[in-house]
Wavefront OBJ file of the C-alpha trace (Angstrom):
o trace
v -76.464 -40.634 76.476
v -78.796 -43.584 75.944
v -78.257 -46.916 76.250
v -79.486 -48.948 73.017
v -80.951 -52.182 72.561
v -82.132 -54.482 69.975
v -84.932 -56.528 70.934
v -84.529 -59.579 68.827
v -86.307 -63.035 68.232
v -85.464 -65.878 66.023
v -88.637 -66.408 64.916
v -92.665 -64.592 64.874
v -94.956 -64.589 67.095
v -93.320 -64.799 70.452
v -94.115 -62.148 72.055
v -91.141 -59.939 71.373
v -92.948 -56.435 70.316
v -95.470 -56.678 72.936
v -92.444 -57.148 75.370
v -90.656 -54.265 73.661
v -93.822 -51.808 73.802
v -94.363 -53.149 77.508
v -90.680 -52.584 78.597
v -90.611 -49.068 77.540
v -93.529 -48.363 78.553
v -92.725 -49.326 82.298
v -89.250 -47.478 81.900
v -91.248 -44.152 80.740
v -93.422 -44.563 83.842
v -90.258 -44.769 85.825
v -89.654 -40.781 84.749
v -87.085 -42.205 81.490
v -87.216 -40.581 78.776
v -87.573 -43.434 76.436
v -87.718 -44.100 72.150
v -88.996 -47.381 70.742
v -87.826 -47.676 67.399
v -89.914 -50.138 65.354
v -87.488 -51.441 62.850
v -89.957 -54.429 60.769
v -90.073 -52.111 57.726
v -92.486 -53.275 55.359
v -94.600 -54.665 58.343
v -94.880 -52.120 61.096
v -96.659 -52.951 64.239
v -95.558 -50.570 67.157
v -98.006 -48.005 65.703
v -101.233 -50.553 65.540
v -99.877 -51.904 69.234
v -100.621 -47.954 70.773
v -103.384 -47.318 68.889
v -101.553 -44.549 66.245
v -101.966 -46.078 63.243
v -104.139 -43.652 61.369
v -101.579 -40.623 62.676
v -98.664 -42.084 61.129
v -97.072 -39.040 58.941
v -93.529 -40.101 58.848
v -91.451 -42.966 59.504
v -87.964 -44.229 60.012
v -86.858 -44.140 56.521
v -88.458 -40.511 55.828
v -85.747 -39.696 58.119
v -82.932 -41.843 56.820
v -83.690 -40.208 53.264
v -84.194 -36.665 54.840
v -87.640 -36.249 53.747
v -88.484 -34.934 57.118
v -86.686 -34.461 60.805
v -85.967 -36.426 63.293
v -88.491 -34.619 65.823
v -91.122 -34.693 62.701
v -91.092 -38.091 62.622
v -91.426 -39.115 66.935
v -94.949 -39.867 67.819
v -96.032 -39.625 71.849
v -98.036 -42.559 72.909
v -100.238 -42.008 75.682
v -97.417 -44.085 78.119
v -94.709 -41.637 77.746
v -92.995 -43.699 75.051
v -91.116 -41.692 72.060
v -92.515 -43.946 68.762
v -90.481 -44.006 66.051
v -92.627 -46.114 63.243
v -91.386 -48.342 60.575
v -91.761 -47.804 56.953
v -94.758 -50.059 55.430
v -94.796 -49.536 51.760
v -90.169 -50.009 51.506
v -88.122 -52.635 52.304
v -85.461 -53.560 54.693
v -82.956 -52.340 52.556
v -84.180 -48.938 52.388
v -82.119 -48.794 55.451
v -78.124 -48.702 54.993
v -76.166 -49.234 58.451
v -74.436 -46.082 58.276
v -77.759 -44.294 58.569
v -78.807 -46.497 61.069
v -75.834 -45.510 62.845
v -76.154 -41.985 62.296
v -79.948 -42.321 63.545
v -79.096 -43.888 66.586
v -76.478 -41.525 67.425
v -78.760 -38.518 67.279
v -81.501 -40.615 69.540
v -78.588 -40.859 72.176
v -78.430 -37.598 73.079
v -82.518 -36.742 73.417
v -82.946 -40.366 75.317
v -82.070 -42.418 78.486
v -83.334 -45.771 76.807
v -83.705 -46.418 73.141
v -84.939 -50.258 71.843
v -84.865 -51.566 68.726
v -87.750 -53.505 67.583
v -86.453 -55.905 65.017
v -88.226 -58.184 62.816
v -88.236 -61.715 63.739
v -85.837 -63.634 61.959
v -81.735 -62.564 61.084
v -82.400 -60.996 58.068
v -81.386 -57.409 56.827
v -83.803 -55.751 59.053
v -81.956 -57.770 62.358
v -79.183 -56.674 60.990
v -80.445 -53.188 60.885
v -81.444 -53.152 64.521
v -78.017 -54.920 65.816
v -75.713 -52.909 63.978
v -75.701 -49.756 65.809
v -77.013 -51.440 69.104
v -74.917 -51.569 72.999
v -76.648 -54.900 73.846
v -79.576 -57.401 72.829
v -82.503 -58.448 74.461
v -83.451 -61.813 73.168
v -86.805 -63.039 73.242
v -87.824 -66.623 73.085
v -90.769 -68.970 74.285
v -90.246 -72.702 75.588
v -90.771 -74.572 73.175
v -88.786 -77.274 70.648
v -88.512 -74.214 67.607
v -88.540 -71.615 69.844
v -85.363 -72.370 71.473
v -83.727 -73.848 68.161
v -84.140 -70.478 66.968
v -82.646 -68.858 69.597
v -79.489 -70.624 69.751
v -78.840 -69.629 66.565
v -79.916 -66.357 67.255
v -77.653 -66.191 69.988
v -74.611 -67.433 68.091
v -75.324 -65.035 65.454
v -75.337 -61.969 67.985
v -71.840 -63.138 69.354
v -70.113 -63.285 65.971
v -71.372 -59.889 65.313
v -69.607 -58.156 68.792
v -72.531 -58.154 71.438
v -70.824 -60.636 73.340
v -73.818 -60.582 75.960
v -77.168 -60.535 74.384
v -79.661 -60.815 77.579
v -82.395 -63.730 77.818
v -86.316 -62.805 77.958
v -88.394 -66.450 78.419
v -92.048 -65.247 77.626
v -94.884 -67.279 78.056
v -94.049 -69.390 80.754
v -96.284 -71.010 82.879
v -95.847 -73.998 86.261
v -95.576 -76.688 83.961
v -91.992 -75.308 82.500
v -90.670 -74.908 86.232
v -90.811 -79.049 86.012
v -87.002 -80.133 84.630
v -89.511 -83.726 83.074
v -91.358 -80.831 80.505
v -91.051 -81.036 76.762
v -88.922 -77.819 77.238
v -88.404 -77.062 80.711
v -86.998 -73.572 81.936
v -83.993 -75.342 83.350
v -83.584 -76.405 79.289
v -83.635 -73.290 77.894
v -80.870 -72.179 80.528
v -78.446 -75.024 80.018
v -79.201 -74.476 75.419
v -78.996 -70.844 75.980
v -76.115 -70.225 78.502
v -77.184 -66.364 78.584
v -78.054 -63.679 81.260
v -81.471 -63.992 82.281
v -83.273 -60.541 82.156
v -86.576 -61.642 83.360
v -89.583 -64.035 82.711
v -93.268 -62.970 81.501
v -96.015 -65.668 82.659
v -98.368 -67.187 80.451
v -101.533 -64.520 80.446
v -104.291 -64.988 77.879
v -105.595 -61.232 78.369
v -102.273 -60.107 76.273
v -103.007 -61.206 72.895
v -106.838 -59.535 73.427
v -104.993 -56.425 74.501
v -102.410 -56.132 71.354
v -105.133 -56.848 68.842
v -107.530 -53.966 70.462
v -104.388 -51.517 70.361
v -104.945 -51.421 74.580
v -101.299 -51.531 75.483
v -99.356 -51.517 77.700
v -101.012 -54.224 80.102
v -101.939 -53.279 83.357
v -98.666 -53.228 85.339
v -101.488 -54.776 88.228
v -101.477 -58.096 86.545
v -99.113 -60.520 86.728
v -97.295 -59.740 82.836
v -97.722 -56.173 84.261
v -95.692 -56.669 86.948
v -92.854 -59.005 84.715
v -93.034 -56.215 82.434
v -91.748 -53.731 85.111
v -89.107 -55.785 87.205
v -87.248 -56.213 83.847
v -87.274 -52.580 83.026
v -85.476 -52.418 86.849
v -83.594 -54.628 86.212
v -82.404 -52.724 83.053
v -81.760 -49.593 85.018
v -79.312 -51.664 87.384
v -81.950 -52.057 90.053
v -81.432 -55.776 91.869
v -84.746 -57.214 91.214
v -85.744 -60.702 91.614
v -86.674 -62.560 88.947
v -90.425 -64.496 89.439
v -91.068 -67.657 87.716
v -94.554 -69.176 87.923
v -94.530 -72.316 90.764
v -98.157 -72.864 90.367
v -101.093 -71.461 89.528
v -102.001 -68.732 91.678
v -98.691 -68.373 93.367
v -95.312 -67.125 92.134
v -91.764 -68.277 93.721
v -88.821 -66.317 93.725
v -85.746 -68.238 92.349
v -83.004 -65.894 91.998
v -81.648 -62.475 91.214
v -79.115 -61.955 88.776
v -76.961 -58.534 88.506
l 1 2 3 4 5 6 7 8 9 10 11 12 13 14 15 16 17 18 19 20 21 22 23 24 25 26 27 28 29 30 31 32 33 34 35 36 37 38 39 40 41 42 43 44 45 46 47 48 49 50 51 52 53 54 55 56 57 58 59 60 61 62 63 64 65 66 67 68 69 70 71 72 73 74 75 76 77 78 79 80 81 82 83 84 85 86 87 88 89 90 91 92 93 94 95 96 97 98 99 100 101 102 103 104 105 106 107 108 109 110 111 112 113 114 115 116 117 118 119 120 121 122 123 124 125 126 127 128 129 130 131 132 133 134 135 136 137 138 139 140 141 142 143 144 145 146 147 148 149 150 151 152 153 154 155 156 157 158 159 160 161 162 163 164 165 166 167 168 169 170 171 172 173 174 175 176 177 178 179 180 181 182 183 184 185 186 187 188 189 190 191 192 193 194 195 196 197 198 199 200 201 202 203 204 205 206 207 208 209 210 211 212 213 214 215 216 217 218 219 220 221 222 223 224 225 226 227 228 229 230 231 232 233 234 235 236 237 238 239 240 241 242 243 244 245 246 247 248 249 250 251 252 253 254 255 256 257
């Protein structure tokens, strides 16, 4: 049976469905069988991300409403990864949360790993992706917003049972290791008060990548490599988490179970 989760931000254009995409892609290369679920209906992106867009036939909702199958509706990426794409002419409340639930129970038992791509935001379609999900996987950046957001975010996930949601600080480069930044890693700890899955660096290739549907990054680089010590970590594996000291290097701070 698979363990779900909802990969959540409080607001766009952090990062979180390039982690998502990256993440399951690392787990699939690790021999799991794995099912992203992109869950933005209205604004799908998972499909653009590996380069399916134009062989798109079905989507989530298709399935909800019982216009096609479940297996109809999967797309293989090139990575492994089982896509499920989003809707993009409906709305988020084309999904009910019974039939979310119902959907996610049938992806348990063909899966190891299934994530939730939610829109950015708490809206219905957060909703959506919490509502049938084990745990959360909150992404944030450092910055002033950023974290703002995700303190809400947070709060909002612990009112609605997932008593746990796991921390994701993307983006980060030397200059948030110093406790004198702006917003300093050591900030977002002592705001958040959460689990710390992992920690992407700050890599400028990434953006390039997503917009030229290249994904997943090279597991070589150094997002590559962040990308795969938090899908360890997600199997239960006792991997170190790397924050940036300086450029060029990388220090190992801790390792959280």
């Amino acid at each position: 049976m698979a363990t779900v989760y909802a990969v959540v931000s409080g607001k766009g254009g952090v990062g979180k469905s390039t982690l998502a995409a990256n993440v399951g892609a690392a787990l699939a290369r690790m021999g799991k069988r794995v099912c992203l679920v992109d869950m933005d209906i209205g604004l799908r992106s998972q499909d653009v991300l590996f380069g399916l867009e134009n062989k798109v036939v079905y989507d989530v909702v298709d399935v909800l409403e019982d216009v096609c199958d479940l297996k109809q509706a999967l797309m293989k990426t090139q990575d492994g990864i089982m896509l499920l794409p989003a809707a993009q002419t409906r709305e988020a409340g084309a999904v009910s949360y019974s039939g979310m639930e119902n959907l996610v129970f049938q992806l348990r038992r063909q899966f190891d790993y299934v994530l939730l791509d939610a829109p950015a935001g708490v809206g219905r379609g957060f909703q959506n992706a919490i509502c049938a999900a084990d745990n959360a996987i909150l992404v944030t950046v450092p910055d002033v917003v950023s974290l703002r957001d995700a303190e809400r975010v947070k709060g909002i996930l612990e009112r609605e049972g997932i008593a746990k949601p796991l921390l994701v600080l993307n983006r980060v480069t030397h200059v948030h290791m110093n406790a004198k930044a702006p917003v300093s890693v050591e900030r977002c700890r002592d705001v958040l008060q959460m689990e710390e899955l992992g920690a992407v660096p700050e890599d400028t290739a990434i953006g390039g990548l997503a917009a030229q549907a290249r994904l997943p990054v090279n597991e070589k680089t150094p997002a590559g490599q962040a990308f795969e010590r938090i899908a360890r970590r997600l199997t239960g594996s006792a991997v170190p988490i790397v924050y940036p000291q300086k450029k060029g290097f990388f220090r190992r701070l801790f390792s959280r179970e």
